[in-house]
C-alpha positions in Angstrom: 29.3 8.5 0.3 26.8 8.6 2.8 23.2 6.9 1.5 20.0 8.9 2.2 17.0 6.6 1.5 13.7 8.3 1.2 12.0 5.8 -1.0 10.0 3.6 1.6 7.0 3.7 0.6 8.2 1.8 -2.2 9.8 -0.6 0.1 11.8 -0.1 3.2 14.9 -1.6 4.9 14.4 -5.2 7.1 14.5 -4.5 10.5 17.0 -6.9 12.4 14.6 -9.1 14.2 12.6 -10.0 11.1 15.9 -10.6 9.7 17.4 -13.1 12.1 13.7 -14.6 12.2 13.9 -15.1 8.2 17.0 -17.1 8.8 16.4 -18.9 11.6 13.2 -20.8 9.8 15.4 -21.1 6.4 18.6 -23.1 8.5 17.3 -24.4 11.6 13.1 -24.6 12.1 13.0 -25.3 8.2 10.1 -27.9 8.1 7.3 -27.9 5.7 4.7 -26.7 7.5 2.3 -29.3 6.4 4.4 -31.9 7.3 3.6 -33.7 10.4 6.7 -34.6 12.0 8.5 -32.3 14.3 10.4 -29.9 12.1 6.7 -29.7 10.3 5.0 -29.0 13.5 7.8 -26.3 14.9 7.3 -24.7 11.4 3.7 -24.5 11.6 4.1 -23.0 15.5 5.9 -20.2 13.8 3.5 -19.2 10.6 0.7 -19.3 13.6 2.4 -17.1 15.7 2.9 -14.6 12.7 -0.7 -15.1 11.8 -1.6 -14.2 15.1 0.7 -11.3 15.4 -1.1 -10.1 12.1 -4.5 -10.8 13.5 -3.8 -9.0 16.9 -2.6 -5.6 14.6 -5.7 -5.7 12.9 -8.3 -6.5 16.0 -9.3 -9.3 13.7 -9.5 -13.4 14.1 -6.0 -15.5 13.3 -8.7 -17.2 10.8 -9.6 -14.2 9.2 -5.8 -13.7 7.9 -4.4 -15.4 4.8 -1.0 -15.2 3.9 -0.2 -14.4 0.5 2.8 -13.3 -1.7 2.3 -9.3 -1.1 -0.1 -6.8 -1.7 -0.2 -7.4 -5.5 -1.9 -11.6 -4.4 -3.8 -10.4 -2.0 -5.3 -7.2 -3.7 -6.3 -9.6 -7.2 -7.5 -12.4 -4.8 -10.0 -9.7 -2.7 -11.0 -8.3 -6.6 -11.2 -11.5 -8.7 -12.3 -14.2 -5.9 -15.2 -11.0 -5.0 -16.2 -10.6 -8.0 -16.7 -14.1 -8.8 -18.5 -15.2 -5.2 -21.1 -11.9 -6.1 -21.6 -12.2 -9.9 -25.3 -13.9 -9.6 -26.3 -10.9 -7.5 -25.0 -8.3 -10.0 -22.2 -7.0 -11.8 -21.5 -3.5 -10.7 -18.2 -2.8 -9.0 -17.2 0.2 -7.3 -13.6 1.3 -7.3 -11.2 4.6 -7.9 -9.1 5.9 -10.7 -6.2 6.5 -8.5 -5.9 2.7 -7.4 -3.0 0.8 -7.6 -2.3 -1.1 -10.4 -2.5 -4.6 -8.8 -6.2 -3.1 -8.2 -7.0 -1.2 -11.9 -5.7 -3.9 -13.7 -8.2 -6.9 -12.2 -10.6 -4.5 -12.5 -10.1 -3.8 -16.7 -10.2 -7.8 -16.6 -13.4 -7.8 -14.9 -14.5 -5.5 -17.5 -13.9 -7.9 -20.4 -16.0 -10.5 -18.7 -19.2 -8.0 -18.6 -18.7 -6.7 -15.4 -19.6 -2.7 -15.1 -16.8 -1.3 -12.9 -17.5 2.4 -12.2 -13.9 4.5 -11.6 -14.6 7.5 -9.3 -12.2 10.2 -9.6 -10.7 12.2 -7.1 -10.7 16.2 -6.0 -7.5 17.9 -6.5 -6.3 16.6 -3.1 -6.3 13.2 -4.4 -9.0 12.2 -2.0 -12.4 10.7 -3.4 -15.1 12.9 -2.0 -17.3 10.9 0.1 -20.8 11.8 -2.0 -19.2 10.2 -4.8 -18.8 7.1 -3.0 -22.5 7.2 -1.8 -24.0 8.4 -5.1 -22.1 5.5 -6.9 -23.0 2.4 -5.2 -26.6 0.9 -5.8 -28.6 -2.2 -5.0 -26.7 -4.3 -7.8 -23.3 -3.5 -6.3 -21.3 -6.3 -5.2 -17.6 -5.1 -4.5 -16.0 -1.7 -3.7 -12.2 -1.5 -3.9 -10.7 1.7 -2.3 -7.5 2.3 -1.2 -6.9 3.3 2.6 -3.8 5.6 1.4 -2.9 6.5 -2.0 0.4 5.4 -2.7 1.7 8.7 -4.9 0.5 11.8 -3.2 -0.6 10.4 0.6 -4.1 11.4 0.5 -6.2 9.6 3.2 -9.6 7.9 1.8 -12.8 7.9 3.0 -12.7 4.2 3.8 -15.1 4.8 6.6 -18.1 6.1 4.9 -17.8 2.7 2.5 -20.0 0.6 5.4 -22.3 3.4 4.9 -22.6 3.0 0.8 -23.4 -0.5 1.4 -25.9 -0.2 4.2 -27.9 2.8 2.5 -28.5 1.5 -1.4 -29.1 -2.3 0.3 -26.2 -3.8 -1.8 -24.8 -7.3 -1.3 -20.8 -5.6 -2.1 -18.3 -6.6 -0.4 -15.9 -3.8 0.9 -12.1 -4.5 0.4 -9.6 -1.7 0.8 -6.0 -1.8 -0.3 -4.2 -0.5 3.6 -0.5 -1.5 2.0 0.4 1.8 2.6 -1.8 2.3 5.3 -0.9 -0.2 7.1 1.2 -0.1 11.0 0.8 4.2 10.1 -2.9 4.3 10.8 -5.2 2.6 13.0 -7.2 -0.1 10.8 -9.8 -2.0 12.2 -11.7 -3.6 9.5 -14.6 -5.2 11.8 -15.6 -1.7 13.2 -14.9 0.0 10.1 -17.4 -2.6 8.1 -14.6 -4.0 5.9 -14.7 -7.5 4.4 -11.0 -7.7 2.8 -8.2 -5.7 4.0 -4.9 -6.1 2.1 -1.5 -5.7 3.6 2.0 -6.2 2.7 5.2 -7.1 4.5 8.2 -5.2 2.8 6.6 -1.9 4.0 6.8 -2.2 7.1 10.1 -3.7 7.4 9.4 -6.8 6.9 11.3 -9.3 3.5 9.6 -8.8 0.1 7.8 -11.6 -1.3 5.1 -12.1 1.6 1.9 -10.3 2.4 -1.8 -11.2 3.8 -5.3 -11.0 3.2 -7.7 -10.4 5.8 -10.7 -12.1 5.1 -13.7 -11.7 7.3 -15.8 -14.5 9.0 -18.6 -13.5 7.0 -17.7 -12.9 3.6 -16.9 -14.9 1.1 -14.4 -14.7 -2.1 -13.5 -18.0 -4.4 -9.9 -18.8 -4.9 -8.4 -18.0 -8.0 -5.5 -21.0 -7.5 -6.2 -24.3 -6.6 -3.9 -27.7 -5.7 -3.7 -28.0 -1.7 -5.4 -27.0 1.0 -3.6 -24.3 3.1 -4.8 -21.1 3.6 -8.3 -22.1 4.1 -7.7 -23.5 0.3 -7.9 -19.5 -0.6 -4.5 -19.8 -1.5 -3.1 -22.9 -1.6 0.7 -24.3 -1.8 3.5 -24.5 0.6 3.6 -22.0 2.9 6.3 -19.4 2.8 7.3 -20.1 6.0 10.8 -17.8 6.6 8.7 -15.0 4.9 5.8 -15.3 6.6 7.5 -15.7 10.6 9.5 -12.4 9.0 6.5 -10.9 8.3 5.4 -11.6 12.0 8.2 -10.4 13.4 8.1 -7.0 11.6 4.9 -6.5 13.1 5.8 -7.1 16.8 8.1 -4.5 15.9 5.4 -1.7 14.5 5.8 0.8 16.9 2.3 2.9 18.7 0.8 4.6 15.6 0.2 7.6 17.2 3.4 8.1 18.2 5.2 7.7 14.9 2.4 9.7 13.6 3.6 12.4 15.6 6.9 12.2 14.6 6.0 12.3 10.9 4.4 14.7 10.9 7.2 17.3 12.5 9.4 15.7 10.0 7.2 15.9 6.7 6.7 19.6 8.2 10.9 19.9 8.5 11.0 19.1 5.0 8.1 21.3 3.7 10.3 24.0 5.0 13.4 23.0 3.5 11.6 22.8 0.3 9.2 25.8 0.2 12.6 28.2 -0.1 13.3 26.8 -3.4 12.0 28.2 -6.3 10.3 26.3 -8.8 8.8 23.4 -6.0 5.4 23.2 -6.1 4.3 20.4 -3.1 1.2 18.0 -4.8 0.5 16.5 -1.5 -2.5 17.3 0.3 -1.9 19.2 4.0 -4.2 16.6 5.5 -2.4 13.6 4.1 -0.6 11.0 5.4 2.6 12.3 6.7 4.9 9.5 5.7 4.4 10.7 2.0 5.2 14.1 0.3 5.0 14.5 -3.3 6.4 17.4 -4.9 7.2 18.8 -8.4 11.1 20.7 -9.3 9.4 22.5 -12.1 11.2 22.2 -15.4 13.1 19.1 -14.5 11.8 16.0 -15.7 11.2 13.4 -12.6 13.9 11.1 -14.2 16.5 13.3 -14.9 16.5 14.8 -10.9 15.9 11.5 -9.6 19.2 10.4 -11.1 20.7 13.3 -10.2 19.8 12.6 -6.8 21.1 9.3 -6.8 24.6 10.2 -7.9 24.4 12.1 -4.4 23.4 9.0 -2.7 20.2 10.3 -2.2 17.1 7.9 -3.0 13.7 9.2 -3.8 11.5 8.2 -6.5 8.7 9.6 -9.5 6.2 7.6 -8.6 4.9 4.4 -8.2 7.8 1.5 -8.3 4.9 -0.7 -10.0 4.5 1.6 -12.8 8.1 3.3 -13.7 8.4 4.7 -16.9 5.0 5.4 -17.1 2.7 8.9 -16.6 1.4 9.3 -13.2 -2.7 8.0 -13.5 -3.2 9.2 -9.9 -1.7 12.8 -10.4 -3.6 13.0 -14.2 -6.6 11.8 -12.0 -6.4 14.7 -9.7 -6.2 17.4 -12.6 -2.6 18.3 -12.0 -1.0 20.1 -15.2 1.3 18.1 -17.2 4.5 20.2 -16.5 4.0 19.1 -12.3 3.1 15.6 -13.3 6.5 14.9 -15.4 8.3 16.7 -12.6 6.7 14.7 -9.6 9.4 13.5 -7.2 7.9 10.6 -4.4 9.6 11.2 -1.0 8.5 8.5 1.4 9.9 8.2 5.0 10.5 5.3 7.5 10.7 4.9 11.3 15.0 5.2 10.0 14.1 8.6 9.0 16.0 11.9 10.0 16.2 15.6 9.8 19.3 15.2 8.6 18.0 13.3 6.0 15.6 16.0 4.7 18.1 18.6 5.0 20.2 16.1 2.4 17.3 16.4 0.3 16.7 19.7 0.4 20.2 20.8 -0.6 20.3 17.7 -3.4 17.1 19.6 -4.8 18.4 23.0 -4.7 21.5 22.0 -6.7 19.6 19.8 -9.3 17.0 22.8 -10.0 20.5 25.0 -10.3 22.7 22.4 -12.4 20.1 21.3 -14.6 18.1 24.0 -15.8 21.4 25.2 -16.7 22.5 22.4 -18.5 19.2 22.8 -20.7 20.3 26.2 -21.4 
């Protein structure tokens, strides 16, 4: 049976060259970094190179990149260690209720030690409207937290007007943004966009699970929240990840020109719009102006579970949300007012580079008979 993988923005398939450059620093370049012999040194040659690869995608300083287990290390290291450098200068944060949880739940911690974190909720699109943003940050603010790209329905955030908050209530915040999803599909340039921390992660972009980075800029400053060696500017210290982290490098030098694969995206999210619109009982939940590498759709009547599975059985992979919070209720779709018969419905599709008409047309036809087969097994 032939597989149709549509869940990437959950986490997508290594590309070859990060794969062979994984194993080639686990059998044959597999010195400790810190080490100062040769296998050391050729180690360390390879996690600067991958720093440098990250630094180069970003327009940013190899110093200004910290390598970190994923997005969910580097997102509580940008929140906690922010939090914790800005607490004498006051203790209002500045975040979203449609955050990912490796952002909402530092942020319910922060709350039990006194800080005042102020959720901003989003317009049915699932974007935050930029007054919001303006109106909520002060002159005691120290941090905002907003995602570039939500990671359920696609919806593009205002990271840019975020500078702006800052600059107009003369707060001391810091401005990280989550760009996991973001991340080798949109430009992001966190020094002209007035970002401090930028979080990105390597398993979405082709890259192995298990490694992810931090940009941290020149100017700001967050306190660690591990301690024991001092790698990683001592922001996150321990042995480097080495494999991981030349994989990671790797799987960037292979991020192809964003505005091409934009392009292509968006003729293919457009594909499958079509495919879907014909059936009845679809309702789409992403917004038009999203990012096109996400659509997020309800079969109406048919719990997300029960068609996911179904698609599975066809060898068709797709997902109900986000993979950090299965099981649960959607907090970005309740956020954005949707009704509770499309939020227990929501299917995530999320396509790669790998992606192909054929694959939506897969999908389409995997829907069609799920909405047929299942309502009438409810009958």
């Amino acid at each position: 049976m032939e597989e149709i993988y549509l869940d990437n923005s959950a986490t997508t398939r290594v590309c070859e060259k990060s794969a062979e450059k994984v194993l080639e620093l686990m059998t044959q370049c597999y010195g400790n970094p810190s080490s100062l012999h040769k296998k050391g040194l050729e180690a360390q040659r390879e996690v600067a190179h991958a720093r440098q690869a990250v630094a180069v995608s970003l327009s940013a300083q190899p110093r200004e990149i910290i390598f970190t287990s994923g997005g969910t290390e580097a997102n509580n290291l940008a929140v906690l260690g922010g939090a914790a450098a800005g607490r004498r200068r006051g203790k209002r944060i500045v975040t979203t209720a449609i955050e990912h949880p490796s952002v909402l739940e530092p942020m319910r911690q922060l709350e039990k030690e006194g800080f005042e974190v102020v959720f901003l909720t989003p317009d049915a699109d699932g974007r935050v409207p930029e007054e919001a943003v303006l109106k909520a940050v002060t002159g005691d603010t120290i941090l905002i937290s907003v995602m570039a790209v939500n990671n359920e329905l696609g919806s593009i955030q205002p990271i840019e007007v975020l500078k702006k908050a800052v600059k107009r209530a003369g707060a001391p915040a810091l401005v990280h943004v989550d760009g996991v999803q973001a991340y080798g599909k949109l430009p992001l340039r966190p020094e002209k966009l007035g970002i401090d921390l930028l979080t990105v992660s390597g398993h979405k972009i082709h890259g192995p699970k298990g490694v992810g980075a931090l940009y941290v800029s020149k100017n700001a400053r967050i306190l660690p929240r591990t301690f024991g060696g001092g790698q990683e500017r001592e922001l996150r210290p321990g042995t480097e990840a080495a494999p991981l982290i030349a994989g990671l490098g790797a799987a960037v030098e292979e991020l192809p020109d964003w505005r091409q694969a934009y392009s292509r995206m968006e003729k293919l999210r457009d594909y499958t719009l079509q495919k879907l619109s014909g059936l009845e009982g679809v309702e789409v939940n992403s917004p038009v102006e999203g990012l096109p590498y996400l659509l997020n759709f309800s079969a109406l009547g048919i719990r997300s579970e029960t068609m996911l599975h179904f698609l599975a059985q066809r060898g068709i992979y797709v997902s109900s949300g986000s993979a950090c919070a299965k099981g649960k209720q959607s907090h970005v779709l309740k956020a954005a007012g949707l009704p509770d018969s499309r939020i227990s419905s929501a299917i995530r599709v999320s396509f790669s580079r790998e992606s192909t008409k054929r694959d939506a047309d897969a999908l389409a036809e995997g829907v069609r008979e799920g909405l047929a087969c299942l309502a009438r097994a409810r009958r």
